[in-house]
N, C-alpha and C positions, 0 to 999 in steps of 0.2 A: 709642635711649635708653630706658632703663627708667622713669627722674621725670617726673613731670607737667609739662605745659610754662610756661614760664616767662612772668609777664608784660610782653610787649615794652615795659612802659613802662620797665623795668628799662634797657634798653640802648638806647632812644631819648636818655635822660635822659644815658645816661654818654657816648654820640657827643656832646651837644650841651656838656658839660663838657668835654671833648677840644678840641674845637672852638674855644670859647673862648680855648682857652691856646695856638694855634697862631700864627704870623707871619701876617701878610697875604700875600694871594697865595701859597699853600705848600699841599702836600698830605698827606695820609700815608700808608702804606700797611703793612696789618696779613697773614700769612699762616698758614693751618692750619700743626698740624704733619705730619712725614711720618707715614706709615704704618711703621715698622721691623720689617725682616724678623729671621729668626731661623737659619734656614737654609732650604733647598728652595724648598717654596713657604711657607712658613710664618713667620708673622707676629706680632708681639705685636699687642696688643686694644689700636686706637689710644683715645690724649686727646688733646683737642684743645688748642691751645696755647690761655692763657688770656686772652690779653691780645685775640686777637679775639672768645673769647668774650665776653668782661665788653661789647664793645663792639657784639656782635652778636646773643648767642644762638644762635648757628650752631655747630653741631656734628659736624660734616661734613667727611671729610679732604676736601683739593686744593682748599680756599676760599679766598678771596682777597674782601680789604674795602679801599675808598680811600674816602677823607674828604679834599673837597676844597670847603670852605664858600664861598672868593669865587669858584667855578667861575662862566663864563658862563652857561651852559645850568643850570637850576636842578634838569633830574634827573641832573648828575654832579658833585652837591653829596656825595651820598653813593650808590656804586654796590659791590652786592656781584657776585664771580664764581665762577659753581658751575659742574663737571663737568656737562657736559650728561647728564642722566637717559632710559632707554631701557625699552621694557620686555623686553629682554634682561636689561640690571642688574638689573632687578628681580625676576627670575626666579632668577639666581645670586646677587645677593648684599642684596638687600630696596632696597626702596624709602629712595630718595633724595632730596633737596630740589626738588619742584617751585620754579616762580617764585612764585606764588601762594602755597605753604605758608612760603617763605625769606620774604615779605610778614609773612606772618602769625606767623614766628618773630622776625623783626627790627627789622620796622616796615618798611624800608626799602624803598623802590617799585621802585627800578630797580637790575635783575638781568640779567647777561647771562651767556652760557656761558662759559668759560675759553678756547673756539677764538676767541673776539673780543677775547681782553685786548688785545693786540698793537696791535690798529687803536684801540680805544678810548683807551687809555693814550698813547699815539703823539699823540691829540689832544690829551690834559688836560694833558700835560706841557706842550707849547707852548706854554700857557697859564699856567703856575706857574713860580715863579723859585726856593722853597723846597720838596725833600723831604725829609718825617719818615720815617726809616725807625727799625725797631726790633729792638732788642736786649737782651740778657737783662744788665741790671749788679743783678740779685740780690747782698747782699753772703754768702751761702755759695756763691751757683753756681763750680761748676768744672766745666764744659761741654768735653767732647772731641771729641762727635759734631757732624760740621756738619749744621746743621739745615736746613728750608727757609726760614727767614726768611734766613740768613745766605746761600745759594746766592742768594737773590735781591737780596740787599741787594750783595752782589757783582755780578752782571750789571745793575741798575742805574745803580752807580756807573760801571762801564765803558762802557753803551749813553748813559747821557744824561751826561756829563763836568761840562757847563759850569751845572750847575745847583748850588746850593747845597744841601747836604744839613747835617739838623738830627735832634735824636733828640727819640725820641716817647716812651723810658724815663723820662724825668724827670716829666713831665706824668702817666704813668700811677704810678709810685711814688707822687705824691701821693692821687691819685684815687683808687686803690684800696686806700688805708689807711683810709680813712673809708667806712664799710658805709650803704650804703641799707636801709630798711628791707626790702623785697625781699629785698633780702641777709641780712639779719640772721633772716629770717623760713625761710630755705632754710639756711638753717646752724641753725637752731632743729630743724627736721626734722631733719639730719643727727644731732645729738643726742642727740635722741627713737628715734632707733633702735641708735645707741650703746646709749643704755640699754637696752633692750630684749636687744642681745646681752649685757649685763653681767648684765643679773636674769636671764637663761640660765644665764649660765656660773657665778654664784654660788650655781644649785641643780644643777650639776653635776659640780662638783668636789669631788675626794675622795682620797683616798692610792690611788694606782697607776695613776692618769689619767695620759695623757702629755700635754708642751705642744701639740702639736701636733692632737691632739683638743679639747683648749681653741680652738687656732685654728678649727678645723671650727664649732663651735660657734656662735662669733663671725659666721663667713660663713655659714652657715646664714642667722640669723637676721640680717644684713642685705640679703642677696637677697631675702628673703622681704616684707622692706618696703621695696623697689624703689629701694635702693642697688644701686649697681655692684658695689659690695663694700667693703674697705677705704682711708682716703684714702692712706694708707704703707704700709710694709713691720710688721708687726704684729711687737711685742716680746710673747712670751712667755716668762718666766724664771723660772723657780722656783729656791728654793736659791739657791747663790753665783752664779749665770749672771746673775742682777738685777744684779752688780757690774760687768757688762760692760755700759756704756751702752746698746750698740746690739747687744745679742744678738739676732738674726736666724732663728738656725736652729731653734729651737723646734723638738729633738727629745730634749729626756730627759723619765725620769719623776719624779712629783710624788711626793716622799717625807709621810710620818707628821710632824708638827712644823714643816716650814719653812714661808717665808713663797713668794709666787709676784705678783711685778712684771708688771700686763698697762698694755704700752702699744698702744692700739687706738683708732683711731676710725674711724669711718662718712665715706663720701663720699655728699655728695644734690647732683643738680644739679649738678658738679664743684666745690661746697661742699663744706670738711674741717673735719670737728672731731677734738678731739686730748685724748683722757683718758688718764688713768694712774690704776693703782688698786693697793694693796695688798694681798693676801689668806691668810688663813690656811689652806694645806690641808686641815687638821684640822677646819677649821671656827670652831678657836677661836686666839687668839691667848696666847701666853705674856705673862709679866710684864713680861719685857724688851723682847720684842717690841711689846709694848702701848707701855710709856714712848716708843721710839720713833717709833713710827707718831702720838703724839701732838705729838710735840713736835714734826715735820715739816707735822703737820696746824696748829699753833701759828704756825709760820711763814708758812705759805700764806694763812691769814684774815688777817693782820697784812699780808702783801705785797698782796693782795687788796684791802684798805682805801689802800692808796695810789697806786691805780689812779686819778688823777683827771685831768681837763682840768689841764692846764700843768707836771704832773710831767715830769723829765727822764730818759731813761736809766737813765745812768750814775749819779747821783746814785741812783736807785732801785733799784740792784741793790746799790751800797755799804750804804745801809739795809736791806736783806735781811739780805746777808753780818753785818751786827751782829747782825741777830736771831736769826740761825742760829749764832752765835759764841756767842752767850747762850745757847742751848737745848742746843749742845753740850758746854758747859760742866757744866751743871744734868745730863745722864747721864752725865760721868766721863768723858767724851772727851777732852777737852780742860781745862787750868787756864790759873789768870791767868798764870802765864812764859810758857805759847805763847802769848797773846795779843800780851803785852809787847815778848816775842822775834821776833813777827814779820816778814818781808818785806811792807813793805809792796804791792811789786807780785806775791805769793802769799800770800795770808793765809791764818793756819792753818786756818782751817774749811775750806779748799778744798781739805783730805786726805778730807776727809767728803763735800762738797759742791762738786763742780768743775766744772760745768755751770751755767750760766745760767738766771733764775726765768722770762723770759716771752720771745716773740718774736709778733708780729702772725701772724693766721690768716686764712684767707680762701678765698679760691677755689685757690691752695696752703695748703698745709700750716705752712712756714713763710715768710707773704706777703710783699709786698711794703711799703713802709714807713721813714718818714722817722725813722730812729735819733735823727738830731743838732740833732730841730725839739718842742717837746712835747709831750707826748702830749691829744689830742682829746677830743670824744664822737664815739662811733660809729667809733671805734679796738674790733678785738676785739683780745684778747690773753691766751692761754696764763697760766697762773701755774701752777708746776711745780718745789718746791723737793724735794731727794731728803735722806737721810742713806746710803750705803753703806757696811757692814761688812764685809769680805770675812774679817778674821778671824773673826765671829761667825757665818760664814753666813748672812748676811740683807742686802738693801739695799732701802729704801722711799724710794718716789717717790708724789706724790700730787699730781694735773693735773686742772685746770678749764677751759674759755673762757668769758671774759670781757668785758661790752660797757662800756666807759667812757661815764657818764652825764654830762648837764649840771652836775647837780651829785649830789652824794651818793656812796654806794658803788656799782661796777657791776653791772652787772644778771648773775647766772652761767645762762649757756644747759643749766649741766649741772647745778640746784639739783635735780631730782630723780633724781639718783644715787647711789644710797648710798655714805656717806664716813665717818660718824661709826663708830667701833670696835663700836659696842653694833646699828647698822643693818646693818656688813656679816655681825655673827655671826649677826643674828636670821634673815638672809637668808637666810645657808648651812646653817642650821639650822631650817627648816621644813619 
């Protein structure tokens, strides 16, 4: 791992929250993700799943965590399992979780190898009447690959039958929509070097750059401050390619005049943050382009401001969609018939604006989190309203994260970003 290590009070605090919210006599149990190959011998650059991170710290494929609080024996209250370490491994492929250092990443005392799960687990089971096992009810995941949580959650269900099995998704949705400050302090970093690659690449660009040396850019300068690299897949879009939500391929070049759509952010600590920014190639922005990129930025402060403890949803995006009906009204996009004329279940702004203003961030990208309950403090969340033209050639998006306060307006982790029209020119222009 490249980030500084975390402090275990972090995931002492979130086991003993988990904890709480389980049945009597019941256990859980959390597993790494695999390693995926690619072909040969060759491999993607493993993440770890998140849900034993949040609960462990542990960063390590082939790990295995059980949380089993009215256990008998009080050290398999909470016992993690790591690959036994060698110094072969170590020699091929770096040093791996001592007992001792998995202690001192986790908190957690007792650590056995993986060649022991068998006997171990063999025990604690006879002893629990309830297993949590876990699974991914993210509401965008659409999962193909089976993973190792589900290999395992399979071979349990079939080795121990007569136990009752409970899920551990529900407990973690709530827990991890609400940020410790820990948390909020590692997604602060991640950020802070977002911006860093952004005040890069806005003394970088210029007509004849490609998107893809923008990307270069961008990872440069988060390796460089001991990110991983990116938390997603990095939108680079100049020109009409901004009209395609999720343009991917960032490979043409940056024309004289257009506008250029960067959606990017920095992962620290498998913390993601999630900007979007609008920018002029040229350096400066046209008139029209201006009116726009204002009235989107008009929208975002207004949506921003109703970011508070007990807001709902649904109800908050319908508020949006007015304000964005109004702002596109006021540049000629739309008049009062389409409003009138509407489908109420397609409103006319959502020819301009069809994508949704916020969703919770976190240790993913787009986290986990209770849609249909209100929103908190210490909820973070995206605000992200766009306008796209595809006849005009141009589409602006412009994206912050956001902390919901006790009271007042939330705190933006990305207030030192340039966003105001007159900051990003003077930017690209010094």
């Amino acid at each position: 791992m490249k980030y500084d290590l975390i402090d275990n009070q972090l995931f002492i605090k979130n086991r003993k929250n988990f904890a709480k919210a389980m049945q009597p006599n019941s256990l859980a149990v959390f597993n790494s993700n695999d390693v995926y190959p690619i072909g040969a011998d060759s491999t993607m650059p493993f993440q770890q799943n998140r849900d034993i991170f949040y609960l462990s710290g542990v960063d390590q494929e082939e790990s295995r965590l059980i949380l089993f609080p009215d256990a008998p024996k009080e050290k398999h209250r909470e016992i993690l399992f790591l690959t036994e370490t060698n110094e072969h491994i170590a020699v091929w492929e770096g040093e791996k979780l001592t007992k001792e250092k998995a202690l001192e990443t986790s908190g957690i005392k007792t650590v056995y190898w993986l060649k022991d799960f068998k006997k171990v687990f063999d025990e604690i089971m006879s002893q629990a009447s309830t297993v949590y096992i876990n699974t991914n009810e993210h509401y965008r995941a659409n999962v193909e690959t089976e993973t190792r949580e589900d290999r395992f959650n399979t071979w349990l269900k079939k080795e121990y039958p007569a136990h009752s099995v409970a899920k551990s998704n529900p407990i973690l949705q709530r827990l991890r929509s609400v940020k410790d400050q820990i948390e909020l302090d590692i997604m602060q970093q991640a950020c802070k070097i977002t911006e860093k690659g952004f005040k890069r690449v806005l003394q970088f660009t210029k007509p004849g750059v490609w998107e893809y040396e923008i990307e270069a850019e961008f990872m440069h300068e988060f390796l460089r401050n001991r990110s991983r690299g990116f938390a997603y897949t990095p939108i680079v879009a100049s020109g009409n390619n901004a009209n395609v939500l999720h343009y991917v391929v960032n490979n043409s070049q940056c024309k004289d005049g257009e506008l250029m759509l960067l959606d990017v952010g920095a992962e620290y600590g498998n913390y993601s943050s999630d900007m979007t920014r609008t920018i002029p190639i040229s350096g400066r922005f046209t008139e029209r382009q201006k009116d726009v990129y204002n009235a989107v930025l008009r929208v975002k402060k207004e949506a921003t401001k109703m970011l508070v403890p007990g807001t709902l949803w649904e109800p908050y995006h319908e508020e949006v969609g007015k304000l964005m009906t109004s702002e596109l009204i006021g540049l000629g996009l739309l008049d009062k018939a389409d409003v009138q004329n509407e489908d109420k279940d397609s409103p006319a702004y959502k020819k301009y604006f069809m994508h949704g203003t916020s969703h919770h961030i976190g240790l993913d990208t787009h986290d986990y989190g209770l849609l249909h309950e209100p929103m908190q403090a210490n909820n973070v969340f995206t605000v992200e309203p766009g306008i796209y033209l595809p006849k005009e050639g141009f589409g602006i998006r412009l994206e912050d994260d956001v902390v919901i306060q006790e009271t007042g307006e939330p705190i933006n982790l990305m207030a030192d970003i340039p966003l105001e029209v007159e900051e990003i020119e003077e930017w690209m222009n010094k």
